[in-house]
N, C-alpha and C positions, 0 to 999 in steps of 0.2 A: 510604448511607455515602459521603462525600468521603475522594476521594484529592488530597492537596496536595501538590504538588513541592517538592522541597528549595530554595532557592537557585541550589544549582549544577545542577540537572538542569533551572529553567528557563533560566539562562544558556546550556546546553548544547544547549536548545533554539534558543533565540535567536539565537543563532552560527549552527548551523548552519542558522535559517533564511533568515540574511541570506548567508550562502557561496551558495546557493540561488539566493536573490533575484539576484545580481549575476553569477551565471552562465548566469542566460540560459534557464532550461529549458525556455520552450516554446517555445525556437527550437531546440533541440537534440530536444526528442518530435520533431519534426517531422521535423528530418534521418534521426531513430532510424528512424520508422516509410517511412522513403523508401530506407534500404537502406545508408543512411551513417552508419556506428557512429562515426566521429573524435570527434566532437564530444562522443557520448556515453561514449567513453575519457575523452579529459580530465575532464569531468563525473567518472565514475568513482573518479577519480585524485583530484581533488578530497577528494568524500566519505568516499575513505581516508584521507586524512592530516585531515583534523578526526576520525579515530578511531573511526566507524560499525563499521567489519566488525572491529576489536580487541575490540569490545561481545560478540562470539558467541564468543571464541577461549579458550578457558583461559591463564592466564598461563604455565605449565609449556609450552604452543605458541605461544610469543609475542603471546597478546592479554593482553584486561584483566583476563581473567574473563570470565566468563557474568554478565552483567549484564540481565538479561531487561527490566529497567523502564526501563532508558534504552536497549535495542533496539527494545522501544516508540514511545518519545519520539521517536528518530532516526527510525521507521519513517515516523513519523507527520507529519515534516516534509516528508519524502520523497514520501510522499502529496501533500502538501498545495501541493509545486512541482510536482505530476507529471512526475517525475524519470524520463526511460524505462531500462528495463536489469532484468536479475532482482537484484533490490536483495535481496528476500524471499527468492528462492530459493537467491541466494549465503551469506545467514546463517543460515539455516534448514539448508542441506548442511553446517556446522560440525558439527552432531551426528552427522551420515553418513559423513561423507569420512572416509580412513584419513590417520594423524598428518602424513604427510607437508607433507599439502595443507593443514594447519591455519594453520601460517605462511605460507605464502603468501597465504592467504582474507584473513587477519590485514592483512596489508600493502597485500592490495588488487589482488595480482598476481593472484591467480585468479576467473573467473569461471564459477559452478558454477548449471548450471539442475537443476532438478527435474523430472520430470516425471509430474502429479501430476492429470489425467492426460496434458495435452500440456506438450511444455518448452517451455517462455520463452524466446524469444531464445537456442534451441541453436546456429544459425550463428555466433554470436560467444563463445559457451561456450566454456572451455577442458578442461571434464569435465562430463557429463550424469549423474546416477542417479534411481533410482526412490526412493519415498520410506521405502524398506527399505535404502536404503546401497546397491546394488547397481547396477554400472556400468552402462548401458543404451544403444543404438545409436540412433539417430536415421532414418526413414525417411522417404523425401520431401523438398520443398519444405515453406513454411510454409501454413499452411491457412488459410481464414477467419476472422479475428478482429474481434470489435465494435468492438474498439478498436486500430488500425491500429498504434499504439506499441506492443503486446504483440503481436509475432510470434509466434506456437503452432506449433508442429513435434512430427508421431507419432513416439513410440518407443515400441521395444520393451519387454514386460514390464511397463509404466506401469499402476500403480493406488494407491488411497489415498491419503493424506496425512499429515502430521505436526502435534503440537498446536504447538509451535514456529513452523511455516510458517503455520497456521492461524492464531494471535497473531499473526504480524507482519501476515497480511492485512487482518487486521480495525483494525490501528493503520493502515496505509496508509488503509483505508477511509474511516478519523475524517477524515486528512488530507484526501483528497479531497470528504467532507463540508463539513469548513470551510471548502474555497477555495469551494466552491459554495456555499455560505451566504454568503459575504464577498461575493464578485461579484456578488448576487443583490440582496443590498443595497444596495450602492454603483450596480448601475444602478439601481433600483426609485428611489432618492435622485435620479437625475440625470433619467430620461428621463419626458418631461412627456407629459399625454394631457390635453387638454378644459384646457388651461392651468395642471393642476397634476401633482407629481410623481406618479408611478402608486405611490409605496408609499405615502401617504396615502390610499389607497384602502383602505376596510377588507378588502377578500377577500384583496389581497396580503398586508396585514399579518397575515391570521388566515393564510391558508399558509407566511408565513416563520417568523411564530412557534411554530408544529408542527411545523416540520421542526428548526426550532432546538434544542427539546426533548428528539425524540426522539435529535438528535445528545450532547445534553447529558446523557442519560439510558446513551448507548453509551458515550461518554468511561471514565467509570467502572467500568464494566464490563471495557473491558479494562487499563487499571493495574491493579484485582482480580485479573484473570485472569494478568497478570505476576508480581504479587506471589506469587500461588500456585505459580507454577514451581518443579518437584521434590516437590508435595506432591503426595496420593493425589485431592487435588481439582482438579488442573490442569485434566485435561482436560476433564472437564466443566462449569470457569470459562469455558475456552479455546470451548467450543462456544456458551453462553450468550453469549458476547461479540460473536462472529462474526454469530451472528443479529441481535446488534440494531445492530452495527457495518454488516452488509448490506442492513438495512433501513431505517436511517435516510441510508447514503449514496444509496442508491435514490430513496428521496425526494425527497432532496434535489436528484437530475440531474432528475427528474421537475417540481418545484419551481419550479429555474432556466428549464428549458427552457419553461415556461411563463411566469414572468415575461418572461425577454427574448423570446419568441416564435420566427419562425422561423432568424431570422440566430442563434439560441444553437448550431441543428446545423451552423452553418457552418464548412468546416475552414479560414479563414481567423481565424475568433474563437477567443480564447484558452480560454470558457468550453467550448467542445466538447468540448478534448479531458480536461478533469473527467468532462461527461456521460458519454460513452464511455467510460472508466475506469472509472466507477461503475457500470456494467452490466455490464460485461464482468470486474470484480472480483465481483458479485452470486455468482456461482458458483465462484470462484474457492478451492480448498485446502476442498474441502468446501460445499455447497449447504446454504442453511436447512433444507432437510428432509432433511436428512441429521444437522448441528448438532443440529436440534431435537429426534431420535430420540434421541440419545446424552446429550443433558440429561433426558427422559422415562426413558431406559434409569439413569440413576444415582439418579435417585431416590427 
């Protein structure tokens, strides 16, 4: 089944993914993951007022409505600048937080981790819960993380996740899929081996083109799974999605990191910090084999 955007929801793309483009983001991951949130405020402040976190808000609490498929869309651009911050986790908490906190999420004033089972960037949270709504403490410094832009910090009572949070991961996923696919090409185009371009090589070509697939095959799957929001078949869209949203951005770090070879893990090249996203999201709001249980389990 093809899912085709409106007009205006790709415009909405487009915008915001040139606000993106022009602000800098992987000079801003960078300051995120070095312990200097400034940059990724403004960033933040940014994303709000192009109307991202209005997308999760009911209009009765000053957003647009629950707009699942353009929470999507936005999620997915998001991705695809890898934008550091609980992007996911701030929209995803609109179904948890009590009404107060809803205009504010709205406006952009709040920033709400999850922890699901570690939170996201709880240091610069202005509210942490568990993915049952319930307020939850923060223990420790931050921990190990693959990907040095996603700070993880333990807290208390932390288990599960939400189909909500779960759709947004897998729309960031695509995103970071596609800048990895994008990059992967444009150098494969530029850098020459034995005097010609190394993507005229056919093994390149057969691994861009499989990975491209399997992204083009996730795509749809989760607008599907947005579109379903509210039905009895959410979650088990939302699971389906997730797997192939986590496995074809896998790939795809997999992919790149081979075409460009060793300089792609380097934390001075821009494509790194995709790769490291994309693995460090692999598990992220639920693991394949856990997704993959719960689509077995519904049918």
């Amino acid at each position: 089944m093809k899912f085709v955007l409106s007009a205006e929801q790709r415009m909405f793309a487009e915008t915001l993914r040139e606000r993106l483009r022009e602000a800098g983001t992987a000079t801003t991951a960078r300051s995120w993951a070095g312990g200097e949130a400034g940059p990724g405020r403004i960033l933040w402040s940014s994303v709000a007022a192009a109307g991202v976190f209005a997308l999760a808000v009911p209009e009765m609490d000053g957003g647009a409505g629950v707009l699942p498929v353009e929470l999507a869309i936005a999620v997915e651009e998001l991705g695809r600048a890898a934008a550091p911050g609980p992007y996911v986790e701030t929209l995803a908490a609109a179904e948890l937080v009590a009404p107060p906190w809803l205009p504010r999420i709205a406006e952009g004033e709040a920033i709400v981790s999850v922890a699901v089972p570690y939170a996201l960037d709880a240091d610069v949270a202005d509210l942490v819960v568990t993915a049952s709504g319930t307020e939850c403490t923060v223990t420790g410094g931050p921990v190990a993380s693959l990907d040095p832009a996603r700070r993880l910090f333990r807290a208390e009572g932390a288990s599960g996740f939400t189909d909500l949070g779960a759709l947004l991961c897998a729309a960031q996923q695509i995103g970071v899929g596609q800048a990895l696919l994008d990059v992967s090409v444009e150098y494969a185009n530029t850098r020459q081996q034995f005097g010609r371009p190394i993507g005229e090589y056919q093994a390149i070509k057969h691994h861009l083109a499989g990975t491209m697939v399997e992204l083009e095959f996730a795509r749809p799957l989760v607008r599907g799974a947005a579109l379903a929001y509210g039905t009895p078949d959410f979650a088990r869209d939302v699971s389906a999605a997730k797997v192939a949203a986590s496995e074809a951005s896998y790939a795809l770090a997999k992919t790149a990191l081979q075409v460009h070879g060793a300089i792609g893990y380097t934390d001075e090249y821009d494509p790194s910090l995709w790769i490291r996203k994309a693995r460090a999201l692999y598990s992220a709001w639920g693991s394949p084999a856990e997704h993959r249980a719960r689509v077995m389990a519904a049918l």
